[in-house]
TORGU-468083 format. One record per residue: residue number from 0; residue in three letters; x, y, z of N, C-alpha, C, CB in turn. Coordinates in steps of 0.05 Angstrom, whole numbers. Each point is the difference from the previous one (the first is absolute). Glycine has a CB too. Example, Ala and Ser with C-alpha at 12.3 -4.5 7.8 and 13.67 -1.06 7.14 Angstrom:
BEGIN
ATOM resi resn n_px n_py n_pz ca_px ca_py ca_pz c_px c_py c_pz cb_px cb_py cb_pz
ATOM 0 ALA 264 -114 156 -18 24 0 18 24 0 -38 -23 25
ATOM 1 SER 31 44 -39 16 24 1 -15 22 14 24 -13 -43
REM end
This chain:
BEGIN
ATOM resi resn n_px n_py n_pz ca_px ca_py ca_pz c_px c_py c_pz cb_px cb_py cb_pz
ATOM 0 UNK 1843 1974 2029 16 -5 -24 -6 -29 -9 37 32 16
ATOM 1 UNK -38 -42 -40 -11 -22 -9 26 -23 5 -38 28 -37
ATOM 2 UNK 30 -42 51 24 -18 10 10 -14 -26 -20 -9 51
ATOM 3 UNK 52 4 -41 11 -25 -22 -5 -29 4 34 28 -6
ATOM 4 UNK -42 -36 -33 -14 -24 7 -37 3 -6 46 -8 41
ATOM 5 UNK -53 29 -36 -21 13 -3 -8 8 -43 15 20 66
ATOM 6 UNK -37 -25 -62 -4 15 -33 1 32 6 -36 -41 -23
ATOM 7 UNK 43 48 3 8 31 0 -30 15 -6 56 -7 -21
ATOM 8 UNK -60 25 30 -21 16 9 -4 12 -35 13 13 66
ATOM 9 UNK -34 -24 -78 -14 12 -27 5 17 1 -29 -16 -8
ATOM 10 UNK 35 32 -19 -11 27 -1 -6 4 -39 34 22 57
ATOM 11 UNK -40 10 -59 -2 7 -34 0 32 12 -36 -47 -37
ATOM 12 UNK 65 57 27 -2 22 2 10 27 -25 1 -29 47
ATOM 13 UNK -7 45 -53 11 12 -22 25 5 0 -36 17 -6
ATOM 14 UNK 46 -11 -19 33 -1 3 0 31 -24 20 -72 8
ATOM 15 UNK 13 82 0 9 6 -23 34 -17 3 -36 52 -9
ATOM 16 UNK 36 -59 -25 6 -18 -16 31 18 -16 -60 -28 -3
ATOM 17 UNK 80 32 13 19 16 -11 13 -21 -35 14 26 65
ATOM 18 UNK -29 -47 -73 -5 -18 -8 -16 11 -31 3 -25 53
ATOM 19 UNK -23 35 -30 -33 9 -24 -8 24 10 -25 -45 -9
ATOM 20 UNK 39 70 11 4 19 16 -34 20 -5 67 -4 -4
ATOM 21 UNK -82 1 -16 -20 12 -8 -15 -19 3 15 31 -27
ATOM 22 UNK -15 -55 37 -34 -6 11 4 -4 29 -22 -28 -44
ATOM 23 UNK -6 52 54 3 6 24 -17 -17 6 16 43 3
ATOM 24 UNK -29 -72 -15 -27 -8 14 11 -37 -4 -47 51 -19
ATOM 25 UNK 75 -42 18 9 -31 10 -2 -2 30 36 -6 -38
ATOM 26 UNK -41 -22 48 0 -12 22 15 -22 3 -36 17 2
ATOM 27 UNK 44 -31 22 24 -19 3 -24 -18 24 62 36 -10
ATOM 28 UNK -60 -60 3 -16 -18 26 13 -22 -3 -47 16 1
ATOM 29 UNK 52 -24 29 20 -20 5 -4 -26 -18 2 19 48
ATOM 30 UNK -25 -23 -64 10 -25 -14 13 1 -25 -32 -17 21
ATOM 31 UNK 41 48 -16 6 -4 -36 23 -2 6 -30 26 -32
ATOM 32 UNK 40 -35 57 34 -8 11 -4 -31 2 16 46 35
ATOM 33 UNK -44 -60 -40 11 -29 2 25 -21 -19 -48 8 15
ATOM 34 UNK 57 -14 3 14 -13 -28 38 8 8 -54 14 -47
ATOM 35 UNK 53 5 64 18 17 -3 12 12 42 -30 14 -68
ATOM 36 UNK 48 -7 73 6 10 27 -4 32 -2 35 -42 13
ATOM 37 UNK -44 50 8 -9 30 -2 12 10 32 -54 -5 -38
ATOM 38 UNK 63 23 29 17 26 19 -25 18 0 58 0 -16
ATOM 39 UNK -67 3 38 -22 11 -6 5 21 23 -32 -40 -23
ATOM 40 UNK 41 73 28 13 6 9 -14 33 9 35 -41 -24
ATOM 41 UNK -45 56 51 -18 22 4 19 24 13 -44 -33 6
ATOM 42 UNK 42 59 -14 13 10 9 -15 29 11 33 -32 -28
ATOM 43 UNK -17 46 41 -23 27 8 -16 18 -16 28 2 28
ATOM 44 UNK -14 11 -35 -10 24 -32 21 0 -13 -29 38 16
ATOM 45 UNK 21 -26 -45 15 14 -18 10 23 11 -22 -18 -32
ATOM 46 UNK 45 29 15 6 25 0 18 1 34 -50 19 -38
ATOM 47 UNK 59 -39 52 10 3 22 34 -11 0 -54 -4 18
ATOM 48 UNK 74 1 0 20 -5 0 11 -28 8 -4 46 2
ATOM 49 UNK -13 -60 9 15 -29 2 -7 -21 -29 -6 3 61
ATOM 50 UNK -15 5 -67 -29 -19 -20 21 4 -26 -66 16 20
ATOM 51 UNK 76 3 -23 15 -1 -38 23 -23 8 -1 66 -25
ATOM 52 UNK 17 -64 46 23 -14 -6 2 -32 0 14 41 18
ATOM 53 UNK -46 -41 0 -11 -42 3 -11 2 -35 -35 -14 71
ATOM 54 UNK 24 33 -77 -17 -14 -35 20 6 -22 -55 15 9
ATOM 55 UNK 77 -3 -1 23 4 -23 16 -19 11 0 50 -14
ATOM 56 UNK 8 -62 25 11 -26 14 -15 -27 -14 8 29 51
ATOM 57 UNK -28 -24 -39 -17 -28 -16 -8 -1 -27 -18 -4 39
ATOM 58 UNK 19 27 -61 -1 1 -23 35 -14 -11 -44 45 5
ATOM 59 UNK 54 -27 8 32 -18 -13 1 -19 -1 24 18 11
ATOM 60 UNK -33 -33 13 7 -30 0 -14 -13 -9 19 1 30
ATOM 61 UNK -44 14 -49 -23 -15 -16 7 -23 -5 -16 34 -21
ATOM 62 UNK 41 -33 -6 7 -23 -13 7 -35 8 13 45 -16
ATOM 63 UNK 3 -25 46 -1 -34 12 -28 -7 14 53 3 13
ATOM 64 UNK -72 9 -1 -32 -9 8 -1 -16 -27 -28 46 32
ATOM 65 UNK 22 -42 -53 -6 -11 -25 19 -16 -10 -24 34 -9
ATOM 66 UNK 39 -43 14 14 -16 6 -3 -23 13 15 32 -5
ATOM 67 UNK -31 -25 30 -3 -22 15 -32 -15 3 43 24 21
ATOM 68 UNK -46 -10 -48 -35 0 -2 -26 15 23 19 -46 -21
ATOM 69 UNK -2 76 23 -12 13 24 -14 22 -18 38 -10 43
ATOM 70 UNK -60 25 -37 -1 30 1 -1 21 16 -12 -17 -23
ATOM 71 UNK 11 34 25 -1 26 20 -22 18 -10 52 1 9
ATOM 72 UNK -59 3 20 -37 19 -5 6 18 27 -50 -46 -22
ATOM 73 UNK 61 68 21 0 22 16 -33 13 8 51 8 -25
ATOM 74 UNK -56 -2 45 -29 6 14 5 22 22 -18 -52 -6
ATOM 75 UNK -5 77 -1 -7 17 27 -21 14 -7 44 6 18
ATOM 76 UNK -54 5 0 -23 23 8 -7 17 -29 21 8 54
ATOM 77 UNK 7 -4 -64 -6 24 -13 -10 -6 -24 32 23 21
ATOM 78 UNK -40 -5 -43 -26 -8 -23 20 -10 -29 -46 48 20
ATOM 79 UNK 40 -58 -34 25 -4 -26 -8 23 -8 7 -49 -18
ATOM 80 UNK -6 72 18 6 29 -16 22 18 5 -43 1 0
ATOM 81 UNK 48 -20 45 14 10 12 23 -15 -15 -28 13 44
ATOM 82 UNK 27 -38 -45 23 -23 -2 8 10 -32 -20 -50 36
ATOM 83 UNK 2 59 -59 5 9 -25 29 25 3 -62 -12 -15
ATOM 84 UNK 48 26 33 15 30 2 29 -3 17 -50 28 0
ATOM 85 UNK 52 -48 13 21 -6 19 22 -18 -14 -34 3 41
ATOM 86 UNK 18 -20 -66 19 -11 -19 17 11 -26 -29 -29 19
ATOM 87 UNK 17 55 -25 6 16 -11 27 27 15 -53 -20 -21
ATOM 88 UNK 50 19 37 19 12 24 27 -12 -9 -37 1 45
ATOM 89 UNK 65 17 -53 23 -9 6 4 -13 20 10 27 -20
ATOM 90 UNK 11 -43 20 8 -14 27 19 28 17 3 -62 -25
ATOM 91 UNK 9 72 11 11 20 17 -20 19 17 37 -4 -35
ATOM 92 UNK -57 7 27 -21 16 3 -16 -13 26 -2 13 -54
ATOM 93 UNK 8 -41 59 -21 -16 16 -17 -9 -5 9 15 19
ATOM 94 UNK 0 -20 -46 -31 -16 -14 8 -39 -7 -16 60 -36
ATOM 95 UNK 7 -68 19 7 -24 -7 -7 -10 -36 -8 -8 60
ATOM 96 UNK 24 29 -70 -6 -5 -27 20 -19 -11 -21 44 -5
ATOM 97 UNK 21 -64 -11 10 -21 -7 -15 -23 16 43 25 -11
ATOM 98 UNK -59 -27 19 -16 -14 20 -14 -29 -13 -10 50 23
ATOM 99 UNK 11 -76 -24 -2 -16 -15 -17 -25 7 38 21 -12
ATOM 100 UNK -53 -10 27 -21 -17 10 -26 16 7 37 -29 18
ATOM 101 UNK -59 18 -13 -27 10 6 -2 0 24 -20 -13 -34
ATOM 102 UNK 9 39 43 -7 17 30 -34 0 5 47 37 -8
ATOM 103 UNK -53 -50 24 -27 3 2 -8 12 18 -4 -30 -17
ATOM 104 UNK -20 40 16 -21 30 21 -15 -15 18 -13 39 -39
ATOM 105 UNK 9 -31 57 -16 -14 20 -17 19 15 34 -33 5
ATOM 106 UNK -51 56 -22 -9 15 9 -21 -5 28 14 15 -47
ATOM 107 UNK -21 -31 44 -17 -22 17 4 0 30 4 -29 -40
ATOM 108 UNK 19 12 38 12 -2 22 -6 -28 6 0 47 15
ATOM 109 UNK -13 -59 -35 -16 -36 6 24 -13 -3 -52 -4 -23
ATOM 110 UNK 70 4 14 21 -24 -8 30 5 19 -22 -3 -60
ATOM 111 UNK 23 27 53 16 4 33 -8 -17 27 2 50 -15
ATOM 112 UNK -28 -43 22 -8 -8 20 0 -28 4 -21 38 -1
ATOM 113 UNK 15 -56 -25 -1 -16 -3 30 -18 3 -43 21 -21
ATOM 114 UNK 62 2 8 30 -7 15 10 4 25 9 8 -36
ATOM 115 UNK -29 1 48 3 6 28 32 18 -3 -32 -51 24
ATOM 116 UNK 29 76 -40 23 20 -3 -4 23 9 11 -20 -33
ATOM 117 UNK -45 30 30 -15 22 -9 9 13 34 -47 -21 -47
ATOM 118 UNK 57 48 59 -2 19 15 -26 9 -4 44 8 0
ATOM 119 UNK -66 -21 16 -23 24 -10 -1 27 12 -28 -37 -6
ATOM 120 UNK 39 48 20 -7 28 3 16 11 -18 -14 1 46
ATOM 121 UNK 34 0 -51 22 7 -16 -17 -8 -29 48 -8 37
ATOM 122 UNK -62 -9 -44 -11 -12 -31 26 -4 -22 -51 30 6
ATOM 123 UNK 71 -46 10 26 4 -16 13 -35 7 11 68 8
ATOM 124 UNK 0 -84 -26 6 -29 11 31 13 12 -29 -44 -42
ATOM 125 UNK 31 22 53 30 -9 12 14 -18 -23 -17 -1 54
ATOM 126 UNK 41 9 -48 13 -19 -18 -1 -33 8 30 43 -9
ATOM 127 UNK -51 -58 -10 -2 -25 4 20 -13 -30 -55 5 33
ATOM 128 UNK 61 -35 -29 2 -9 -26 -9 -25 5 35 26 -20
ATOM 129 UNK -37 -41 -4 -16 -29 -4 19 -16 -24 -57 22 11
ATOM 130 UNK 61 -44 -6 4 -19 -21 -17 -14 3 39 1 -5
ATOM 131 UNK -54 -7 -18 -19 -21 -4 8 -15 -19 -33 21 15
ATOM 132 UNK 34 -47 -14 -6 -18 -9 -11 -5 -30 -1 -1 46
ATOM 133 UNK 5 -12 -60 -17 -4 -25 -25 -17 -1 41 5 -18
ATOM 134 UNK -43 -12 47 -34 -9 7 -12 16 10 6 -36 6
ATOM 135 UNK 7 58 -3 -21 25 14 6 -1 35 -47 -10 -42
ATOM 136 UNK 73 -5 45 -1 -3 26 27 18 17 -28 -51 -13
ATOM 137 UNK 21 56 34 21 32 12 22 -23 14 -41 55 21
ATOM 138 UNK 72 -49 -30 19 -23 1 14 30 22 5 -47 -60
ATOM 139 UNK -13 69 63 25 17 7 -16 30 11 39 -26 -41
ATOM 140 UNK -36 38 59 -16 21 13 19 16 23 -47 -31 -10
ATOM 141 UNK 49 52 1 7 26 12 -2 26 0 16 -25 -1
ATOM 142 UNK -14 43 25 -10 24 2 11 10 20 -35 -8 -19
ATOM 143 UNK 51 32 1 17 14 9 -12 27 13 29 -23 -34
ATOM 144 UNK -7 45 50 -10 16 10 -7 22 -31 27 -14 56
ATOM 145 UNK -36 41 -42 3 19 -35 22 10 -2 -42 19 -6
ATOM 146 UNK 60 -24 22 25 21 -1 19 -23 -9 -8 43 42
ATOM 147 UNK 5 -69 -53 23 -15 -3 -4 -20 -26 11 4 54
ATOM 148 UNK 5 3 -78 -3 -5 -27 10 -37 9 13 62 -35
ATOM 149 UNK -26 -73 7 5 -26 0 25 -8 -22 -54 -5 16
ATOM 150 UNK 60 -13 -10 22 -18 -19 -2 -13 -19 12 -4 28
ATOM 151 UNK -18 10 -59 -11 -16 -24 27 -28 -2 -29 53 -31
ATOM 152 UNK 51 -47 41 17 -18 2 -6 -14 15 26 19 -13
ATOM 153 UNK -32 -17 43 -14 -17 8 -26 -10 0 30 11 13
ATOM 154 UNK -44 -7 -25 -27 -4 -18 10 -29 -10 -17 57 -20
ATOM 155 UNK 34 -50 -2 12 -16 -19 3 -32 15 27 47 -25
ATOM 156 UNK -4 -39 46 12 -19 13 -29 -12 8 51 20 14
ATOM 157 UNK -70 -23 -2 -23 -8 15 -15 -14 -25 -1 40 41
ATOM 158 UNK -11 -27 -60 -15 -6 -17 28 -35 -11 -37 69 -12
ATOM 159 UNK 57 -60 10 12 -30 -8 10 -15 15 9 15 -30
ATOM 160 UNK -11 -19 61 -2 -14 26 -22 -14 -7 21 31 34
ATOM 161 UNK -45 -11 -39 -22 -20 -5 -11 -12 -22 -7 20 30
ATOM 162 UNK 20 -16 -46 -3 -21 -32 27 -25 8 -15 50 -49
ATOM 163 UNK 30 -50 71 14 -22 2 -22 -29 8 46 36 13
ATOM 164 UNK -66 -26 2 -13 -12 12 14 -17 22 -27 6 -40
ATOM 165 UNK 54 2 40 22 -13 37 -3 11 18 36 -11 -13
ATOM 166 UNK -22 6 34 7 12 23 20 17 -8 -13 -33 28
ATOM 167 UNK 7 62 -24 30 18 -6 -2 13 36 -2 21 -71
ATOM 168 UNK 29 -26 66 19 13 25 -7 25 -4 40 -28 4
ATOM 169 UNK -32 50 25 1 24 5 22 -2 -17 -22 13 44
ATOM 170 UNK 22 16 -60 14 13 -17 8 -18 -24 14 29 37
ATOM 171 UNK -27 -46 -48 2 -10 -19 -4 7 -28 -4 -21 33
ATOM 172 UNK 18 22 -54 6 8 -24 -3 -17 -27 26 25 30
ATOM 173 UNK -39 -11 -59 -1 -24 -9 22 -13 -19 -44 13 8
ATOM 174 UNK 48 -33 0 18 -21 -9 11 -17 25 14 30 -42
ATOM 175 UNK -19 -26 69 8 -8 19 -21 -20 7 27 40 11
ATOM 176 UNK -10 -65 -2 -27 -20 13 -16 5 14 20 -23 -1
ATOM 177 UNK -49 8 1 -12 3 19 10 -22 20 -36 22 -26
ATOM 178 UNK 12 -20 47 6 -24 20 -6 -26 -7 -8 29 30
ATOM 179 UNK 22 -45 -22 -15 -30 0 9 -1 -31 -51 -1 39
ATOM 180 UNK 65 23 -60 7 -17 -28 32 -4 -8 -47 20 -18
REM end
């Protein structure tokens, strides 16, 4: 896994763009996040039961990521035709339509690996996530089991622990001091 503190592991991978929903030959590469904090976030497949409720979770809370001068770039295995057809899916259905951010394909398996996420016999990531930095640098790194959805609320809370640039206490919230202020 690319340690914190570390520059975040390049990549340029194709996306679909619920954004620009008909060009299928957009791509997303980590510098076009310079400037900016990126949730950069991998999950198993489409079309499964834990993966809709972490990217409908993290689409809601879009507004505050952007807010805090963040974006969100959802990532897995599967191809953007898959991620096209899975965004089109009711949510009742198990899909993730209303979906408000770009999902990228990793048919490859190079940038997974490169996240040190990738299951290779399975050819399917683990749920990893990343905050990087607006220098391109990994401030935040975790990886969950597949059976256990993540917390965009606590996403939130983390990503603004670390724009305090303090010491935040266990369970610390924002508006609460850090240490030492």
């Amino acid at each position: 896994m690319p340690m914190v503190g570390s520059r975040a592991p390049d990549f340029e991978l194709p996306v679909w763009d619920p954004n620009d929903p008909g060009n299928m030959r957009k791509t997303a590469k980590l510098s076009d996040y310079k400037g900016r904090w990126l949730v950069f976030f991998w999950y198993p497949l489409d079309f499964t039961f834990v993966c809709p409720t972490e990217i409908t979770a993290l689409s809601e809370c879009l507004d505050e990521f952007r807010e805090l001068g963040a974006e969100v770039l959802g990532a897995s295995t599967d191809s953007i035709y898959s991620h096209r057809a899975w965004a089109g899916t009711p949510r009742d259905s198990g899909g993730i339509s209303g979906l408000r951010y770009p999902l990228a394909a990793d048919m490859s398996h190079r940038v997974a690996r490169a996240y040190d996420v990738l299951l290779e016999e399975q050819g399917i990531a683990l749920r990893g996530l990343f905050i990087i930095d607006p220098e391109g640098v990994v401030q935040y790194a975790t990886v969950h089991a597949l059976n256990v959805g993540r917390s965009a609320e606590e996403t939130l809370r983390v990503l603004q622990a670390l724009q305090t640039g303090g010491l935040c206490p266990a369970n610390w919230r924002p508006g609460d001091r850090t240490l030492g202020a």
